[in-house]
Each structure stands twice: as structure tokens, then as C-alpha cells.
Residue, then its C-alpha position, 0 to 999 in steps of 0.5 A: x426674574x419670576x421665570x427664574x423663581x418658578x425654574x429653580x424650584x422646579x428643577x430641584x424637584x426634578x433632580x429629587x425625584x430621579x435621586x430617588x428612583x435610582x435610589x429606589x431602582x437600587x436598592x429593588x432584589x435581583x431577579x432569582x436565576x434557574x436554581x444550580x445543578x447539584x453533580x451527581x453523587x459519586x456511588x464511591x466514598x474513596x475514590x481516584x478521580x481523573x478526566x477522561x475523553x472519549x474514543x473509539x476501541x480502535x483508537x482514533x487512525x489518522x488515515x493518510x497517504x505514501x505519495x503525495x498527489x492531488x485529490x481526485x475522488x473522496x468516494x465517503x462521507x463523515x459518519x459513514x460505516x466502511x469495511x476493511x479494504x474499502x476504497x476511501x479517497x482516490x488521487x489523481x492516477x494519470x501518470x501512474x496510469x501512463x507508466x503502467x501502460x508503458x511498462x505493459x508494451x515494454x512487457x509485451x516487446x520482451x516476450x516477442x523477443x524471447x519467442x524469435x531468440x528462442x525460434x533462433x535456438x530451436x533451429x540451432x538445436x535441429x541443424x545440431x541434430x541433424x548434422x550429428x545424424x549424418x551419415x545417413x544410409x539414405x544419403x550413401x545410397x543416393x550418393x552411389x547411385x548417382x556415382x553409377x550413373x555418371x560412370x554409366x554416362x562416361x562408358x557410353x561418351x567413350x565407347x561412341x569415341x572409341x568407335x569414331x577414331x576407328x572408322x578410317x573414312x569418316x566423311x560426313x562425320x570428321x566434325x563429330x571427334x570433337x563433341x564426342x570428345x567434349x562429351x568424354x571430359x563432361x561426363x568425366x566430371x560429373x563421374x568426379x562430383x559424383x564421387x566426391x559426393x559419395x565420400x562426403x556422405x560417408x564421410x557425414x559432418x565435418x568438427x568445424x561444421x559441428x562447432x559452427x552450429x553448436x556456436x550458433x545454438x549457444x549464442x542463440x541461447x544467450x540471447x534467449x536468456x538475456x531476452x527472458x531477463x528483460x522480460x523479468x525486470x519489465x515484469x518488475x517495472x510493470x509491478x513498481x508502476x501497478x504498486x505506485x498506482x495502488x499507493x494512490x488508491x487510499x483504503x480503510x485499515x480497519x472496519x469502522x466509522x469516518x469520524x471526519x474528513x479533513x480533504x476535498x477533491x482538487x486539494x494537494x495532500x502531502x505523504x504522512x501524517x502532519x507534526x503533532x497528529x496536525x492534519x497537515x498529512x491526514x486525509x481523514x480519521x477513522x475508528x471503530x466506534x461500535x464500542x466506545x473506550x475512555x482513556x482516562x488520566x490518572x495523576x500519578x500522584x494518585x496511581x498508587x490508590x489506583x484499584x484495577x478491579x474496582x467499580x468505576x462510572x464516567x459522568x457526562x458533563x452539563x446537566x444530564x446528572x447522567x452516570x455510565x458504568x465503566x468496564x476496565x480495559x488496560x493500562x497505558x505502561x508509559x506515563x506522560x505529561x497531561x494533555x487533557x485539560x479542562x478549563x478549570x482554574x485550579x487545574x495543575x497543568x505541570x504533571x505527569x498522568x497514568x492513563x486507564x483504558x475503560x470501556x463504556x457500558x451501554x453509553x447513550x447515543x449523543x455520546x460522541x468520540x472526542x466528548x470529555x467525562x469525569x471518571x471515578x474509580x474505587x480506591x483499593x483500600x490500605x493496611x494501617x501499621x496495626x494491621x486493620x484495613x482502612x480506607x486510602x483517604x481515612x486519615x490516622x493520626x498514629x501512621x504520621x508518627 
């Protein structure tokens, strides 16, 4: 009974001593915070306002591939300065590289066979030639000639006859008759070759020996020429293999700076670009970022305000409080819806923008590609309907009227 009238007050006392130091801890002020960063203050009392992202002059060029294949080599790094023409990314060639090959021995067999077809046509050429040269005085002299000596033969093969058959007692020469008779029809004819000879030579060539060689000269004239358009389409072939090889061989278009590379070596790239600018087909991205634009979205609704020629600066975001001057480039002719967003709660989303190129003037070096800024441009001042020039956000009452 007296453990239990000591812990009930002491209990009590307890639980008012934590009330009041929650009530306390409380009621204590919170610790002030870093004070707010105040924006800049826009140089411009009207102005046309618009979001800007920052790009290379160039534009961003999603580099990407005509032929699918798999990644052999990626021969840069991001952040690297190409030139035009330089070797970027490499797929893998093997196949390319053995159809060029092949086609270079289809080459080299059709130029073998154009030199024999055309080795055929030049000995035509020459039969042809030297069938028309014919007769030749040469082959009529030689012809005559060898008439003359055969009759010269046949005379002696007769004379040594004609003096057998007149000797009345031959004795030991009866058996010669019949060789010297022998010796008579041989020479006889060889008389007649000789004499058919003779008349061929001046005769000299016959039509259808002519027609003959001239039909060989013909047919090994076609084969030339079909031989010299099989060197063609290999030509053509060897060309078709040797431009598959080089679609391989992936270049830079422009000048400029790797910005990111979206491959490695052993990846499967399609051909093309992925849908939506994704980089589903994409390699890597490259622009020239010695000068770097603004493209800037303007809501239309305020594109008439709009002044070209007036000052504009672009406000880095965060806490740099840091303002570039921006020099007007062009305008995009095509309004689009705004894509360029900034987080922002009261941001409207379902309009159309006007996009305004400007190029930034001595931008400082943390400034990258892609980083978005806040643009402010003058605004073109507006004649009243009594004529004075106001400003486009100076409100009078009398034009509601």
C-alpha cells in the first residue's frame, strides 16, 4: 500500500515533466535556412519569354548505319574532336571482305578469257589477211618452178624408156622395162601435182576458204565482246561488294565533337535510326559544338510580340545568377507542339510553340549540349490607335473600347 502512494505521484511528475518539454521542444523557432537566391534581373522591361535548350551549331546528328551487322571496332571516345570523313565505328567486314574477294578472281578469270578470245580474233584477222594477199608472185614462181622440174624428170623417166624398147637384144637388162615404166607414171604424176599446184597458186583463195576464216574471225569476235561484258558485270560486282564493305566502315558527316556514344564492340546494331530519335539504330551522336545555339520555344500565343532584331540574354538555371548574351540566328517556319518542358506546376503543356535559333556569345565552359536556360528577348514595341508607340505589355484602356 505505501509502494503504491510513493509511485502514483512519482508517475505523475514523470508525465508532467515530458508534457512540458514536448510542449517546450514545440513551441522552440526552427532554425533559419540559407537565404532564397533572388533570379536575375531581366535587363528588358517587355519581353517575350520562352525556354531554351542548348545545342551544337550543327545540331545534334544521330550517326547511324545502312547495314546491320555486329560492332567490331568503336575507334572514338566521347568528348573526342573528329574531322569530316574519319573512321568512327567498324562492323564486322568478314563476309564483306570474302565477297570481295571472290569477286576480284571472277575479275581476273574474265580478263583471262577476253586475252585468249581475243589472241582467237587476232589470228582470224591474220588467216583473213593472208588469204586475201594470195596470189602471191612468190607462190606462182615456186609453183613453176617445181612444174619445170618434174617435167625435166618425166622427159629423162621417158627418154631412158624409149632407149630400152629400142635395143633388140637386151640380155641381162629385159627386167629393167618394167621399173623404167614405173619410173614414167611416177614422174607423170608428180608432173600433174605439180601442175595442179601451179594453177591453185594463181588461182590464189577460193570464196569458201574466205567465208570460212571470216566466220571464224566473227565468232571469235563475239566471244571477245561477251567475254569483255563479263569483265564488265564483274567489274560491277567487285564494285557492289567494295561499297557493302565501305557501308560497314562507319564515318563522320561533319567536323565535330562525339557528344555520346550509344554502342560497344560485340552489340548488334540494326540499320536507321530508332523511332522517335530513340537510340535503337543510333551509334552515337555527334555535333559541332565550337559554337553552341539555343533553340528556343516561343509560345505562339506570344510570337507576335516577337522582335528579331532585339537584345535577347539566356539565364543559366541554378544559382550562377549568370546571363549570356544571345545573337539571333533564325527562325524554325514550322510551329510544333512544345516538347521542352520544365517541370514546373503551372506550365501548360497543350500548346503550340514558335522555335528561335540564337547563338550564344561567349558561353561559359560548364555549358554543355542538351543544358536547358531561360530566354528573354525585347519585345517590339505597338502603335495605339492614337498613333503614340507603346510598349506591347503597357495596357490602354482606350484600345478595349
Amino acid at each position: 500500500m505505501k509502494l503504491r502512494l510513493i509511485a502514483l505521484p512519482i508517475l505523475a511528475l514523470g508525465g508532467f515533466a515530458l508534457t512540458g518539454l514536448a510542449v517546450a521542444r514545440f513551441n522552440t523557432p526552427p532554425k533559419a535556412g540559407p537565404e532564397p537566391i533572388a533570379p536575375p534581373a531581366i535587363p528588358f522591361p517587355d519581353r517575350v519569354a520562352g525556354v531554351g535548350i542548348v545545342e551544337p551549331s550543327s545540331e545534334t546528328i544521330l550517326v547511324g548505319t545502312q547495314v546491320g551487322g555486329i560492332v567490331a571496332k568503336v575507334l572514338v571516345e566521347e568528348g573526342d574532336r573528329v574531322t569530316a570523313g574519319q573512321t568512327l565505328i567498324e562492323l564486322d567486314t568478314r563476309d564483306a571482305d570474302a565477297r570481295i574477294a571472290t569477286a576480284r578472281s571472277q575479275v581476273e578469270t574474265a580478263r583471262a578469257q577476253v586475252a585468249a578470245a581475243a589472241a582467237r580474233a587476232d589470228a582470224a584477222r591474220a588467216r583473213i589477211a593472208q588469204l586475201k594477199a594470195k596470189p602471191r608472185p612468190e607462190d606462182i614462181t615456186e609453183a613453176a618452178a617445181l612444174v619445170a622440174a618434174r617435167k625435166a624428170t618425166l622427159d629423162d623417166a621417158r627418154g631412158r624408156l624409149e632407149r630400152l624398147l629400142k635395143v633388140s637384144d637386151r640380155g641381162t637388162t629385159a627386167n629393167e622395162q618394167p621399173t623404167l615404166e614405173f619410173g614414167v607414171a611416177l614422174a607423170t604424176a608428180l608432173l600433174a601435182e605439180a601442175e595442179a599446184k601451179l594453177l591453185r597458186a594463181k588461182i590464189g583463195t577460193y570464196p569458201e576458204d574466205l567465208a570460212v576464216a571470216e566466220g571464224d574471225a566473227r565468232a571469235a569476235e563475239s566471244d571477245t565482246r561477251t567475254a569483255e561484258s563479263q569483265v564488265q558485270t564483274a567489274m560491277d560486282q567487285l564494285r557492289q561488294a567494295e561499297v557493302t564493305r565501305d557501308l560497314l566502315v562507319i564515318r563522320a558527316p561533319i567536323a565535330g565533337t562525339v557528344l555520346r556514344l550509344d554502342t560497344h564492340v560485340g552489340e548488334y546494331k540494326a540499320s536507321g535510326p530508332g523511332s522517335g530519335g530513340s537510340a535503337q539504330g543510333t551509334l552515337m551522336r555527334l555535333g559541332d559544338v565550337s559554337l553552341l545555339h539555343v533553340r528556343t520555344d516561343i509560345d505562339e500565343l506570344d510570337s507576335w510580340r516577337l522582335d528579331t532584331n532585339g537584345e535577347a540574354v539566356a539565364t543559366v538555371r541554378g544559382g550562377s545568377r549568370l546571363q549570356i548574351p544571345l545573337r539571333f540566328v533564325r527562325v524554325i517556319p514550322d510551329v510544333q507542339p512544345k516538347r521542352t518542358l520544365t517541370g514546373e506546376n503551372a506550365e501548360r503543356i497543350d500548346t503550340r510553340v514558335v522555335q528561335v535559333i540564337y547563338a550564344l556569345e561567349n558561353p561559359p565552359a560548364f555549358l554543355q549540349s542538351g543544358m536547358l536556360v531561360d530566354v528573354a528577348v525585347a519585345a517590339r514595341a505597338r502603335v495605339s490607335n492614337a498613333g503614340d508607340v507603346t510598349s506591347a505589355s503597357t495596357k490602354d484602356p482606350s484600345a478595349t473600347k
